[in-house]
C-alpha positions in Angstrom: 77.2 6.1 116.0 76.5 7.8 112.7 75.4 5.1 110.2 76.5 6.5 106.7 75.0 6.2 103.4 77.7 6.1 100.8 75.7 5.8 97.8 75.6 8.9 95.2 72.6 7.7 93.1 69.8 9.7 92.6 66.5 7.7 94.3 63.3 7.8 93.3 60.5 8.2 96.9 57.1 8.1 96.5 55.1 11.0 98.3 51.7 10.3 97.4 50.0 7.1 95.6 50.3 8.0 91.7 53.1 10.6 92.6 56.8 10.1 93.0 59.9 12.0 92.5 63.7 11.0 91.7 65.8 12.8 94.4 69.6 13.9 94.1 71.6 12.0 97.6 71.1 15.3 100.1 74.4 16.4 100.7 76.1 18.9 102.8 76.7 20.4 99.3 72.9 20.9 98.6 71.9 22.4 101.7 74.5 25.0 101.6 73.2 26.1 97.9 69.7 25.6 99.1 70.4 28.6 102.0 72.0 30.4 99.4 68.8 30.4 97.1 67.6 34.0 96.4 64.3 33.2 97.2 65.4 32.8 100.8 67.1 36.3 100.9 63.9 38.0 99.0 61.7 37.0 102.9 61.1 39.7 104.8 62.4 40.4 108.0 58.7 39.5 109.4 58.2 36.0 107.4 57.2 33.9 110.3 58.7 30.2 110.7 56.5 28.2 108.3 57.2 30.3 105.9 60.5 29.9 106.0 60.4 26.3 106.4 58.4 26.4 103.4 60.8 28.9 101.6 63.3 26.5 102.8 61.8 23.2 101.6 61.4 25.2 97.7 64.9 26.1 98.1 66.1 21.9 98.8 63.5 20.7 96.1 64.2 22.9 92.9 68.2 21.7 93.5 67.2 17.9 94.6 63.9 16.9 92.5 65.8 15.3 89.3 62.5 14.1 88.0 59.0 13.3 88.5 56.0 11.0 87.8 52.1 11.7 88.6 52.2 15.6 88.1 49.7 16.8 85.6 48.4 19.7 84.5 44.5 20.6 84.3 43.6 18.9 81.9 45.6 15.3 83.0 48.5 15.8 80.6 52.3 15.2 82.2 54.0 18.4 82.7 57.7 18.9 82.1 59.9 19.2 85.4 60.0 23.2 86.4 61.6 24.9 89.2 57.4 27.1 89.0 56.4 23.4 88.9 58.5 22.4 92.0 57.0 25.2 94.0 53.7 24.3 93.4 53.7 21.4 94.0 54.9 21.7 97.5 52.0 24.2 97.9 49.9 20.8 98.2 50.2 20.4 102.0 50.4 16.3 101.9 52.8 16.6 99.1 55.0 19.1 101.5 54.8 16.7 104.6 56.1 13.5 102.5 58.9 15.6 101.5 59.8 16.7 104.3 59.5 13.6 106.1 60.7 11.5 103.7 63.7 13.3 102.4 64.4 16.7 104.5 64.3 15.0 107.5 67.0 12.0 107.0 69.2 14.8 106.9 68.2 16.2 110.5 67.8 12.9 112.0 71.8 12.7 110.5 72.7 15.6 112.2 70.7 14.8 115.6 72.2 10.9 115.6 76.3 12.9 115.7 75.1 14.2 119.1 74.5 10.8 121.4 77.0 12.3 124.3 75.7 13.7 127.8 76.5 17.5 128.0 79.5 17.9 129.8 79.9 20.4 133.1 82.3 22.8 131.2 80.9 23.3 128.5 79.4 21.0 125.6 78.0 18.7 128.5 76.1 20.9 130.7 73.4 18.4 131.5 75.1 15.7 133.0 74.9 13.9 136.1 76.8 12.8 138.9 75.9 8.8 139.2 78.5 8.1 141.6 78.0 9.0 145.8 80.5 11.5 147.3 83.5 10.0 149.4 83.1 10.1 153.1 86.7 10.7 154.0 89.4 11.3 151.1 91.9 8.7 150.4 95.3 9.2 151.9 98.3 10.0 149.5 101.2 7.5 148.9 104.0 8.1 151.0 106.9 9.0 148.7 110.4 7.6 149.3 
């Protein structure tokens, strides 16, 4: 069973103590502009998988991240939401893994819950099992009048 969220309101998650950010509801809408993001096209051929996660995660963030609280610059001040803010702020590792967990994830743990069926012989259930024990002699068919 898929257990759906119908809210549309922008939330707000905490990622690290001191440091939250207001998220957009991650929609199917988002993630398709998020693989469209020109930073994505710009990897090379050779860009190995956490960089593309990464990449990835930039891509989701710059559209999602509505707002922020805790993020400073050097000298303590608040800075101003930025898409060159955004990015580097996911360059802090722990800040990365609460996003991901927190917010990227839902969406995959959406997308695995669709899928509860076993795999079928023909095709989309591949995997499944026989449970029940073959017949020993077939049954006999109806006589027809």
């Amino acid at each position: 069973m898929i257990r759906l969220n119908l809210s549309n309101s922008p939330e707000w998650l905490t990622l690290l103590p001191g440091l939250r950010i207001k998220v957009a509801p991650l929609t199917t809408a988002l993630m398709v502009a998020a693989r469209v993001d020109p930073a994505l096209a710009a990897r090379p051929e050779t860009a190995t998988t956490e960089e593309m996660a990464l990449a990835m995660a930039k891509a989701v963030a710059r559209l999602a991240v509505l707002d922020w609280e805790g993020v400073g610059d050097e000298q303590g001040e608040p800075l101003a939401l930025s898409s060159s803010g955004i990015d580097a702020l996911l360059e802090v590792w722990p800040v990365f893994e609460a996003f991901q967990s927190q917010y990227v994830a839902r969406g995959l743990m959406l997308d695995a819950e669709k899928n509860v069926f076993a795999p079928s012989p023909t095709g989309a259930s591949a995997g499944a099992t026989a449970t029940a024990r073959p017949v020993a002699d077939p049954a006999l068919t109806v006589r027809q009048n």
